[in-house]
ChimeraX commands (.cxc) that place a marker at each C-alpha (Angstrom):
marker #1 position -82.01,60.98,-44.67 radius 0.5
marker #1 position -80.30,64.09,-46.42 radius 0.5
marker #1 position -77.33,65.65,-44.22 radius 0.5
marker #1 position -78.02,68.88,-42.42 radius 0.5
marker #1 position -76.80,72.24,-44.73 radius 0.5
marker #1 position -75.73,73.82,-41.42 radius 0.5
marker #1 position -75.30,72.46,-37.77 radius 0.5
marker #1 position -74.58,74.31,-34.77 radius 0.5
marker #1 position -73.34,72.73,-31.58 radius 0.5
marker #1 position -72.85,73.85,-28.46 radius 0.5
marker #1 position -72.78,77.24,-29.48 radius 0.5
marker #1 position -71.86,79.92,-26.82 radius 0.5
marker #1 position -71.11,83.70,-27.37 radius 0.5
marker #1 position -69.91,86.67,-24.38 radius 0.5
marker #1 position -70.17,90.55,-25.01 radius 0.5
marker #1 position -67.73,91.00,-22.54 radius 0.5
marker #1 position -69.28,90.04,-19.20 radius 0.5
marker #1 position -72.31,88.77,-20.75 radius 0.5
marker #1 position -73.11,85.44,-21.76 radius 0.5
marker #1 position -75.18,86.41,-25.11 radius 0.5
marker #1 position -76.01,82.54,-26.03 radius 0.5
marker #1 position -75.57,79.69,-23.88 radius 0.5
marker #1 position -74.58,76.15,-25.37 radius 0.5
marker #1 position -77.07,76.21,-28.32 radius 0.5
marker #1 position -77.90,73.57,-30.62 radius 0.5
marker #1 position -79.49,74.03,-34.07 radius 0.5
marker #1 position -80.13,72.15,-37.33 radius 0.5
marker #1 position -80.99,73.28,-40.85 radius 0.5
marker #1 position -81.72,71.13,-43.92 radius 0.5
marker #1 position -81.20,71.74,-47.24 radius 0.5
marker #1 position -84.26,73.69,-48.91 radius 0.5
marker #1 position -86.13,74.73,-45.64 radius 0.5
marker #1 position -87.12,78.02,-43.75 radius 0.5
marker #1 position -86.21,77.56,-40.61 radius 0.5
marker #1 position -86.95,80.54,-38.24 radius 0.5
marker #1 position -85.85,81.68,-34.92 radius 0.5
marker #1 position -88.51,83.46,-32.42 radius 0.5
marker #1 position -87.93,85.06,-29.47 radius 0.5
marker #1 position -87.83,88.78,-27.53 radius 0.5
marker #1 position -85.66,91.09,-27.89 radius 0.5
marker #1 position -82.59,90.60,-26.37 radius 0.5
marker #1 position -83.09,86.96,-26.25 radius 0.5
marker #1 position -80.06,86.42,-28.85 radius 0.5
marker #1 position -81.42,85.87,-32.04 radius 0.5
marker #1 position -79.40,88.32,-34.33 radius 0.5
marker #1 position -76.30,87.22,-32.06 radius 0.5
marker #1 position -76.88,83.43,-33.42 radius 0.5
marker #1 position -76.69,85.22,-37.18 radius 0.5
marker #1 position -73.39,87.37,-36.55 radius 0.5
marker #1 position -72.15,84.25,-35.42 radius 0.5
marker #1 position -72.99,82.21,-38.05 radius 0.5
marker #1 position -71.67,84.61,-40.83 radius 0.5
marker #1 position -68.48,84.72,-38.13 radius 0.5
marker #1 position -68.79,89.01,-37.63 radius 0.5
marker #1 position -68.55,87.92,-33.71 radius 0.5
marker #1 position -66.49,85.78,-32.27 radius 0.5
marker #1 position -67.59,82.26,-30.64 radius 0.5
marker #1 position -66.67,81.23,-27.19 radius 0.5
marker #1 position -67.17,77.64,-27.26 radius 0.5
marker #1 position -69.09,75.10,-29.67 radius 0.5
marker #1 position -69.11,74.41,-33.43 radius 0.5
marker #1 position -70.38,75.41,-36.59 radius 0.5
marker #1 position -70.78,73.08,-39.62 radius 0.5
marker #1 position -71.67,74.19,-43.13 radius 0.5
marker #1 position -71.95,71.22,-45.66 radius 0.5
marker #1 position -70.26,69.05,-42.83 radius 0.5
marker #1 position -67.28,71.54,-42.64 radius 0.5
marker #1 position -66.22,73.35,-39.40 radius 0.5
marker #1 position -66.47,77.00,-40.62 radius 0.5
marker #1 position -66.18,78.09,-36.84 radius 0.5
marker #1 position -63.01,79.25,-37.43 radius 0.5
marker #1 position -63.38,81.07,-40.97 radius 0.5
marker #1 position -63.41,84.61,-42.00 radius 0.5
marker #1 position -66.91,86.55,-42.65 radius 0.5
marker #1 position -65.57,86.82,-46.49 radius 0.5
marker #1 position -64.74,82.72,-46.97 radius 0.5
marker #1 position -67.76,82.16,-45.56 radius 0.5
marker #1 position -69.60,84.26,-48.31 radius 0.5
marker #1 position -67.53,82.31,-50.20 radius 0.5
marker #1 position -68.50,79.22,-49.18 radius 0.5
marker #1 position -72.35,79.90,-49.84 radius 0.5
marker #1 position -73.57,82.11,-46.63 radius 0.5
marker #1 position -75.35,85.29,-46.97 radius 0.5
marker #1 position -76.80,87.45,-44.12 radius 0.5
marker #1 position -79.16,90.40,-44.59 radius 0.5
marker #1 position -78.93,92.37,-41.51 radius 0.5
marker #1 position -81.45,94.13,-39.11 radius 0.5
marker #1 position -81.94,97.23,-39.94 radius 0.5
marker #1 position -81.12,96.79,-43.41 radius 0.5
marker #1 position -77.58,98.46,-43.48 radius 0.5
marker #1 position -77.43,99.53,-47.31 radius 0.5
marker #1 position -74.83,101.32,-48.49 radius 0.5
marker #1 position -76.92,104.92,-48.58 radius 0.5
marker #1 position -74.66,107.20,-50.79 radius 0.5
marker #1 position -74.50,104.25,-53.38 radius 0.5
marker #1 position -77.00,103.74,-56.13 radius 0.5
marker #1 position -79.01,100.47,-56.20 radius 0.5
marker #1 position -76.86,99.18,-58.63 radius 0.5
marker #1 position -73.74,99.95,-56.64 radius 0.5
marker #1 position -75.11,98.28,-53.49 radius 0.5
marker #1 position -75.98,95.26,-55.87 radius 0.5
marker #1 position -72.58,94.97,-57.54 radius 0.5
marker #1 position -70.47,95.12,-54.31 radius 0.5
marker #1 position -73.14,92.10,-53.05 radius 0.5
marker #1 position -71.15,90.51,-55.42 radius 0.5
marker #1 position -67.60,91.25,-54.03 radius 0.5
marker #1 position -66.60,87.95,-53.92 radius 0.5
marker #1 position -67.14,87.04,-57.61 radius 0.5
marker #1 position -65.24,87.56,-60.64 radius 0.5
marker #1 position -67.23,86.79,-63.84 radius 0.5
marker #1 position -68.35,90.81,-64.81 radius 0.5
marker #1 position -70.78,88.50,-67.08 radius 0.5
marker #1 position -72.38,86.15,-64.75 radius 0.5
marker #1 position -73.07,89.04,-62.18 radius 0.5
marker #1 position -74.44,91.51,-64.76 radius 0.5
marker #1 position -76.54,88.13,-65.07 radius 0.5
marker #1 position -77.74,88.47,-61.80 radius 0.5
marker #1 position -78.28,91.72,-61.18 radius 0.5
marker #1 position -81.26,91.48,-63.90 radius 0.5
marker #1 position -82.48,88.28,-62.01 radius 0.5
marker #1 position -82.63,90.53,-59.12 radius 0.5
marker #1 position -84.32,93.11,-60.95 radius 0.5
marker #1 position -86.99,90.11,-62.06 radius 0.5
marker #1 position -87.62,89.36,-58.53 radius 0.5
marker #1 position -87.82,93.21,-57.06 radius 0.5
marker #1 position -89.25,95.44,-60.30 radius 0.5
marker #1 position -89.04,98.66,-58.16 radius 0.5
marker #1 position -85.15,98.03,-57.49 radius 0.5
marker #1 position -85.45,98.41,-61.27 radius 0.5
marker #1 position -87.25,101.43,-61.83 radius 0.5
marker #1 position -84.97,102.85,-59.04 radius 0.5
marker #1 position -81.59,101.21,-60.05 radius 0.5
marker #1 position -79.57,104.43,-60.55 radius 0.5
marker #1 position -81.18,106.20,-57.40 radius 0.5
marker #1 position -78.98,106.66,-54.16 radius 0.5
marker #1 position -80.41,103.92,-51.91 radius 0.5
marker #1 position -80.47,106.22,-49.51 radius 0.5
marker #1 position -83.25,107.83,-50.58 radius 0.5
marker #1 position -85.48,104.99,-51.25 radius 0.5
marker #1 position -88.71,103.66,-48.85 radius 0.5
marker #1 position -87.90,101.35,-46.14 radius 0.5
marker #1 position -89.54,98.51,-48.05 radius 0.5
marker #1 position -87.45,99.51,-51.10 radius 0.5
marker #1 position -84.52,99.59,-49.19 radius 0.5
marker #1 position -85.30,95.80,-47.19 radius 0.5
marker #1 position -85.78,94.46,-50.63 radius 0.5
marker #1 position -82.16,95.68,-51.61 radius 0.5
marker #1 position -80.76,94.38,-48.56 radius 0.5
marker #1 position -82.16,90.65,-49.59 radius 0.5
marker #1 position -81.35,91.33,-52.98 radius 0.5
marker #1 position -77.94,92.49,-52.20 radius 0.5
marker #1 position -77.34,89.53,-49.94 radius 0.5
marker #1 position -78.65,87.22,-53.30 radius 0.5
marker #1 position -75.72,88.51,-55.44 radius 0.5
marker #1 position -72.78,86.71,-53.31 radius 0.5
marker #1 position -75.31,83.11,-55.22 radius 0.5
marker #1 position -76.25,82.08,-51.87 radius 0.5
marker #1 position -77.31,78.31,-50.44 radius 0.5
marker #1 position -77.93,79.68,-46.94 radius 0.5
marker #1 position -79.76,82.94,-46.54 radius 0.5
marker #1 position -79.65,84.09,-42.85 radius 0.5
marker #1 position -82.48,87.21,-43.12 radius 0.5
marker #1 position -82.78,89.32,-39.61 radius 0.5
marker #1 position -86.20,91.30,-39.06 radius 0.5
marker #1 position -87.14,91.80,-42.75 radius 0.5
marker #1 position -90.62,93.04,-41.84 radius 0.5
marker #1 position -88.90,95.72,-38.97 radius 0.5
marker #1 position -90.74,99.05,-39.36 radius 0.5
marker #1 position -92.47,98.37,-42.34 radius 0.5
marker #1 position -95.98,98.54,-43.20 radius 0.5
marker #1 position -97.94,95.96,-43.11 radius 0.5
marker #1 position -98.34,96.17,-47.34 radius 0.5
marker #1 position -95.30,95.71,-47.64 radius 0.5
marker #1 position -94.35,92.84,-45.43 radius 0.5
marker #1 position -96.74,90.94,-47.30 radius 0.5
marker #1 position -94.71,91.54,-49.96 radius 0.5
marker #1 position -91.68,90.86,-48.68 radius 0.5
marker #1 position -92.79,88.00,-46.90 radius 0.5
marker #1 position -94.04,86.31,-50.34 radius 0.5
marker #1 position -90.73,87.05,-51.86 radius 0.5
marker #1 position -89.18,84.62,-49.28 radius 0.5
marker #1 position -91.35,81.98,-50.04 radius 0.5
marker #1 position -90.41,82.16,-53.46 radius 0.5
marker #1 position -86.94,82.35,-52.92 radius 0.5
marker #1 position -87.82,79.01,-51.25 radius 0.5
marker #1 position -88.86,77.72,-54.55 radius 0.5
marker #1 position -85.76,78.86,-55.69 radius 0.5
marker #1 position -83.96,76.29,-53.85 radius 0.5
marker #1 position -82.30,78.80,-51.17 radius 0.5
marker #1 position -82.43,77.35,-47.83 radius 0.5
marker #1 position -83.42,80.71,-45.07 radius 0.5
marker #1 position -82.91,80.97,-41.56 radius 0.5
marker #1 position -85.56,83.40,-40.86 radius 0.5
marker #1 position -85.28,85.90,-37.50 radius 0.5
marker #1 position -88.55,87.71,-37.20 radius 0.5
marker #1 position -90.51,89.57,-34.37 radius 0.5
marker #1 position -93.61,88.93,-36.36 radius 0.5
marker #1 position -93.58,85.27,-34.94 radius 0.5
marker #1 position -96.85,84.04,-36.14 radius 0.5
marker #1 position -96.01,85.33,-39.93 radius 0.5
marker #1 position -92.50,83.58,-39.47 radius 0.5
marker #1 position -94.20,80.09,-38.43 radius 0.5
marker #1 position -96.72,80.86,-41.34 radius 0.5
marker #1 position -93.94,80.33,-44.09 radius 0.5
marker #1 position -91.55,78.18,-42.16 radius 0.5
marker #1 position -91.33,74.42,-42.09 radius 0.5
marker #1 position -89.52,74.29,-38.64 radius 0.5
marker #1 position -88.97,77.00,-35.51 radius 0.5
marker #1 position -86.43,77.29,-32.44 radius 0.5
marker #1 position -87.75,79.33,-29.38 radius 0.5
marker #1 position -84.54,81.42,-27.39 radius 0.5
marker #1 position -85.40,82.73,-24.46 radius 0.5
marker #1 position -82.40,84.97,-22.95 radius 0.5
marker #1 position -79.77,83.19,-24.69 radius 0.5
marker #1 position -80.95,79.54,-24.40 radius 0.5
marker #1 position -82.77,77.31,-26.99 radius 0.5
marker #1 position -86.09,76.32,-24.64 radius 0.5
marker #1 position -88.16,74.61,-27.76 radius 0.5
marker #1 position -87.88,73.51,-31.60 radius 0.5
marker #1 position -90.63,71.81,-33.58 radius 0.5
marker #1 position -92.63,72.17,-36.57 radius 0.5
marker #1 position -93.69,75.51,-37.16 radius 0.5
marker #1 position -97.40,73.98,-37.54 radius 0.5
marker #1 position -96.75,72.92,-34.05 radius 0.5
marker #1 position -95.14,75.78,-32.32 radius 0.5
marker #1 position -98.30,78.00,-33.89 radius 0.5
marker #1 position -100.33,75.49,-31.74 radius 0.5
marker #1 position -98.42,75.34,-28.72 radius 0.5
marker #1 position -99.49,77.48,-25.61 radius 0.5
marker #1 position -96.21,78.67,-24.45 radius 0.5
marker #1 position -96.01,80.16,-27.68 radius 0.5
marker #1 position -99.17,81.22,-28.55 radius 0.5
marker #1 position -99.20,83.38,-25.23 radius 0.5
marker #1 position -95.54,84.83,-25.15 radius 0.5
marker #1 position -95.07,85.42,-29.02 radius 0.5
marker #1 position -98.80,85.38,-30.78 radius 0.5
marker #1 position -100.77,87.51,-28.80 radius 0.5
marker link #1:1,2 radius 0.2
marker link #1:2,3 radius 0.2
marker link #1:3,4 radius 0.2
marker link #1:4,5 radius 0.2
marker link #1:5,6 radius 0.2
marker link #1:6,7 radius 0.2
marker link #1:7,8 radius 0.2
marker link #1:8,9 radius 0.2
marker link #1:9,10 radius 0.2
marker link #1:10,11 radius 0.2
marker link #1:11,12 radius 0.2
marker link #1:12,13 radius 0.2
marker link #1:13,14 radius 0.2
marker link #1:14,15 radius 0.2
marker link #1:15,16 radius 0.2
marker link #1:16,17 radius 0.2
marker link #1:17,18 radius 0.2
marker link #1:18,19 radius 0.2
marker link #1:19,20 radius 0.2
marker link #1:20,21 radius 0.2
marker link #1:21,22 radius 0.2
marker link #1:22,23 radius 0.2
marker link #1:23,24 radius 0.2
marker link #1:24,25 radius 0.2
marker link #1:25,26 radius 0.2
marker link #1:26,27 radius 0.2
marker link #1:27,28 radius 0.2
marker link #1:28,29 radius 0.2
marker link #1:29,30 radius 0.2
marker link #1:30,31 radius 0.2
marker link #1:31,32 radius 0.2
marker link #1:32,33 radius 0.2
marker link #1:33,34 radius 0.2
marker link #1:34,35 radius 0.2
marker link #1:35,36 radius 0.2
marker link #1:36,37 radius 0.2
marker link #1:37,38 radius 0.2
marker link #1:38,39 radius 0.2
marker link #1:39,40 radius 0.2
marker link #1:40,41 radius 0.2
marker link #1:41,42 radius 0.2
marker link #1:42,43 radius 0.2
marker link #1:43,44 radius 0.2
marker link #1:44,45 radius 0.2
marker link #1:45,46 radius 0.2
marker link #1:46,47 radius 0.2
marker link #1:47,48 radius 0.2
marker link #1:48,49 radius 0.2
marker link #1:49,50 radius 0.2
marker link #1:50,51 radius 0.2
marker link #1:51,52 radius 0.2
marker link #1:52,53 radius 0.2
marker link #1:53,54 radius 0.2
marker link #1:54,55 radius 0.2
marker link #1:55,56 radius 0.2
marker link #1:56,57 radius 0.2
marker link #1:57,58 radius 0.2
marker link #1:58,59 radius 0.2
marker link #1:59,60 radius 0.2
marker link #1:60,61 radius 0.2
marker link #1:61,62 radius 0.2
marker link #1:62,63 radius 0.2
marker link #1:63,64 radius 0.2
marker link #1:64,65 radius 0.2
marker link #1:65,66 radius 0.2
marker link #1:66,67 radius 0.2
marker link #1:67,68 radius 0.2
marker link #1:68,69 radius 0.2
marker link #1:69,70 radius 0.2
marker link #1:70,71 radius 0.2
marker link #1:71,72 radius 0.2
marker link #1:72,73 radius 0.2
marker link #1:73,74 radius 0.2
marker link #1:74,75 radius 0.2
marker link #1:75,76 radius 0.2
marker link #1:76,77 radius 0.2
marker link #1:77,78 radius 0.2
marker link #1:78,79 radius 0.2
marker link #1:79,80 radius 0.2
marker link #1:80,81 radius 0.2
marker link #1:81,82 radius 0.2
marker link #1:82,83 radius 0.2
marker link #1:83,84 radius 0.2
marker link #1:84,85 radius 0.2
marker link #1:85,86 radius 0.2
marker link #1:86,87 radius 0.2
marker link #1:87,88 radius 0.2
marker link #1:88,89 radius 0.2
marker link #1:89,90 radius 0.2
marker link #1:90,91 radius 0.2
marker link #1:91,92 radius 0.2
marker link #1:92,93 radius 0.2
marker link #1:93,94 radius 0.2
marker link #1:94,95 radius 0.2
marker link #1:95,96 radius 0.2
marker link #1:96,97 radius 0.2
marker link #1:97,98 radius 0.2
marker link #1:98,99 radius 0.2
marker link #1:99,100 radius 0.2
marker link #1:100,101 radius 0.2
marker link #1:101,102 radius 0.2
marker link #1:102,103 radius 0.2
marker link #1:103,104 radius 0.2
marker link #1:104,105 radius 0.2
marker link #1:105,106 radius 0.2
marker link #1:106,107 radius 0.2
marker link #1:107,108 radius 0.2
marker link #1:108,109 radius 0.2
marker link #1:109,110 radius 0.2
marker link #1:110,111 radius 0.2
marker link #1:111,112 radius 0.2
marker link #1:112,113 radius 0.2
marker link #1:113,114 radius 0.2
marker link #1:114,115 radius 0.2
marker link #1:115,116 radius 0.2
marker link #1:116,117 radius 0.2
marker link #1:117,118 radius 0.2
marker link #1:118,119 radius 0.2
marker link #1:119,120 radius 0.2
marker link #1:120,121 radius 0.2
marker link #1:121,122 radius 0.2
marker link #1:122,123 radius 0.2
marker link #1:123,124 radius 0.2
marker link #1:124,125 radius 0.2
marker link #1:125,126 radius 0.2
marker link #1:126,127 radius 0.2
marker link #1:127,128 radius 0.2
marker link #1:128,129 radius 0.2
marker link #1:129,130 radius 0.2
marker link #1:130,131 radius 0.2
marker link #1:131,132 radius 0.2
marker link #1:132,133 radius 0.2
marker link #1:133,134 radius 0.2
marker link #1:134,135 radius 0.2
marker link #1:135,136 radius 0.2
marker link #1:136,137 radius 0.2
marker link #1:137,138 radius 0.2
marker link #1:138,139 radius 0.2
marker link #1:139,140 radius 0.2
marker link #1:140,141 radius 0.2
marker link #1:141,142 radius 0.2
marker link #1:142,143 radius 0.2
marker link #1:143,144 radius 0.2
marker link #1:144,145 radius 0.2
marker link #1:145,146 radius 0.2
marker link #1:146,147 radius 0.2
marker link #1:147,148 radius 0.2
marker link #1:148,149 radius 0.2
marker link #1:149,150 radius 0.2
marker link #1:150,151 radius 0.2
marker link #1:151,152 radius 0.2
marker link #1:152,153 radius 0.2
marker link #1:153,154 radius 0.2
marker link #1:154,155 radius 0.2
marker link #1:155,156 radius 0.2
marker link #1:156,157 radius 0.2
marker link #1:157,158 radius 0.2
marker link #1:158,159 radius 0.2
marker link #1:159,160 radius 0.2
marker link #1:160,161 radius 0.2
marker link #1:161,162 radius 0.2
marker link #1:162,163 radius 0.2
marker link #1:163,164 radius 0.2
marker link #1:164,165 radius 0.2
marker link #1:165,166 radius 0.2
marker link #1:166,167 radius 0.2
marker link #1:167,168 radius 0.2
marker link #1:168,169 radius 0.2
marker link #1:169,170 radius 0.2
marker link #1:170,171 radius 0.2
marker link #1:171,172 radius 0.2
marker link #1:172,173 radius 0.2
marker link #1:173,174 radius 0.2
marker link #1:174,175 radius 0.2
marker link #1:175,176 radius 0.2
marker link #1:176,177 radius 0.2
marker link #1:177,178 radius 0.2
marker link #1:178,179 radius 0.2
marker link #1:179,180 radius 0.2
marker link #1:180,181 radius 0.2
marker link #1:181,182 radius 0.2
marker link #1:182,183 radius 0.2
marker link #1:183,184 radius 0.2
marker link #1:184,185 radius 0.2
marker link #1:185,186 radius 0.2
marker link #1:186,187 radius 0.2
marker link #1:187,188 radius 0.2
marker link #1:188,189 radius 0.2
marker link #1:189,190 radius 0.2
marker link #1:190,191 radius 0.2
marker link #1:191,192 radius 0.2
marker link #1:192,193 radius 0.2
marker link #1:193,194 radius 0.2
marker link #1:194,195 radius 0.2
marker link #1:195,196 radius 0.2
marker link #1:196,197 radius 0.2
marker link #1:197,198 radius 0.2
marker link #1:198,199 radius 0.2
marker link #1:199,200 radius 0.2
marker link #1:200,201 radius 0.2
marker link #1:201,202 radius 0.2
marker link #1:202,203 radius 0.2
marker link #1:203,204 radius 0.2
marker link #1:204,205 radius 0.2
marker link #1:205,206 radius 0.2
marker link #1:206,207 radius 0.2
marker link #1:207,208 radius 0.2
marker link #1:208,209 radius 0.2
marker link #1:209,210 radius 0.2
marker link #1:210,211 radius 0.2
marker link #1:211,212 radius 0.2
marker link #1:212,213 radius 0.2
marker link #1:213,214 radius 0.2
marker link #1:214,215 radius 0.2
marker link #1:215,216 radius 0.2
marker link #1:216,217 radius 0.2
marker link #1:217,218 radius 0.2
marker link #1:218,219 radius 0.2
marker link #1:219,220 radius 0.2
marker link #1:220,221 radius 0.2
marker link #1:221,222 radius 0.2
marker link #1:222,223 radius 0.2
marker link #1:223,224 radius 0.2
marker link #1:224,225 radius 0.2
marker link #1:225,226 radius 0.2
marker link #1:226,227 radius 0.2
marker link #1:227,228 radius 0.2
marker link #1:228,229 radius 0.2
marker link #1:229,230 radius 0.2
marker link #1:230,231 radius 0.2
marker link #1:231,232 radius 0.2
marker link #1:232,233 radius 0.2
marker link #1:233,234 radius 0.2
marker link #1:234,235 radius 0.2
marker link #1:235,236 radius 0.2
marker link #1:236,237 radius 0.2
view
């Protein structure tokens, strides 16, 4: 049996008072999508931040390729092969497509190998093409979700950590997106998916994790959780 890509253990975050997560336990394998359901407030995008280490961690452990990275810096753990697109896209709105694209890279040196990139990118999204010298701030909200994932793809990523990628979009356009991460699949990137659209997440996933208010209450195969009860009637309507 292949060796988990990332392992968390234990994990427990506070925002000040507030216990965010409690104790979690989670386990990704090299090549899935693996997504996390839940409501809102229930700690999902906390469980990114900390991956990525923008929070801090109060207790428990996180392994990346069998190394502790609890301790490391958001930019060694770019380095190390971790890439997080964030809710609400964040893009860098006074910066032209191919700015935001270039600084995805920040943590490379080869001017080659990322000019290399940025027209793989450009493959995978054509409209970030036709739009590559506009301000991203002026591009559609599925224009500018694609350049968030695209952005996060220029750091060469072997864990993609993607938070509410279909969030205010039409539903067009989250088909599109959402077939873009099963390609990236293909691609050999392994995705932790966090998604309000729970039965579209479980759709493309091979295995989900349930948080309810900052505890981890069920994991399974997606196929399974999209049959389960509990699910069906708190997430799939």
């Amino acid at each position: 049996m292949q060796n988990p890509l990332l392992e968390i253990q234990g994990l427990s975050v506070n925002y000040g008072g507030i216990q965010a997560l409690q104790a979690i336990d989670l386990m990704i394998y090299p090549g899935e999508v693996v997504t996390l359901i839940g409501s809102n407030g229930a700690g999902k995008s906390t469980t990114l931040q900390a991956i990525s280490r923008i929070i801090n961690i109060r207790q428990g452990q996180i392994l990346y390729n069998g190394e502790e990275i609890t301790r490391r810096r958001p930019h060694e753990v770019v380095k190390l092969g971790i890439a997080h697109s964030p809710e609400g896209r964040r893009v860098l709105a006074r910066q032209t497509v191919l700015d935001n694209l270039e600084l995805g890279a920040y943590t490379r040196s080869s001017r080659l190998s990322i000019k290399s990139d940025i027209e793989q990118q450009f493959l995978l999204f054509p409209k970030l093409a036709e739009r590559k010298n506009q301000l991203a701030g002026t591009l559609s909200g599925g224009e500018q979700q694609m350049l968030a994932i695209a952005r996060a793809l220029m750091s060469r990523p072997k864990l993609l950590l993607l938070d509410e990628p279909s969030l205010g979009l039409a539903p067009t356009i989250v088909r599109e997106i959402f077939s873009i991460i099963q390609n990236l699949r293909e691609t050999g990137v392994t995705i932790l998916l966090v998604e309000q659209n729970a039965n579209l997440a479980l759709q493309i996933a091979d295995r989900g994790y349930v948080l309810e208010a900052g505890c981890m209450t069920l994991s399974n195969k997606a196929s399974e959780l999209l049959e389960d009860d509990r699910v069906r009637q708190a997430y799939l309507g």
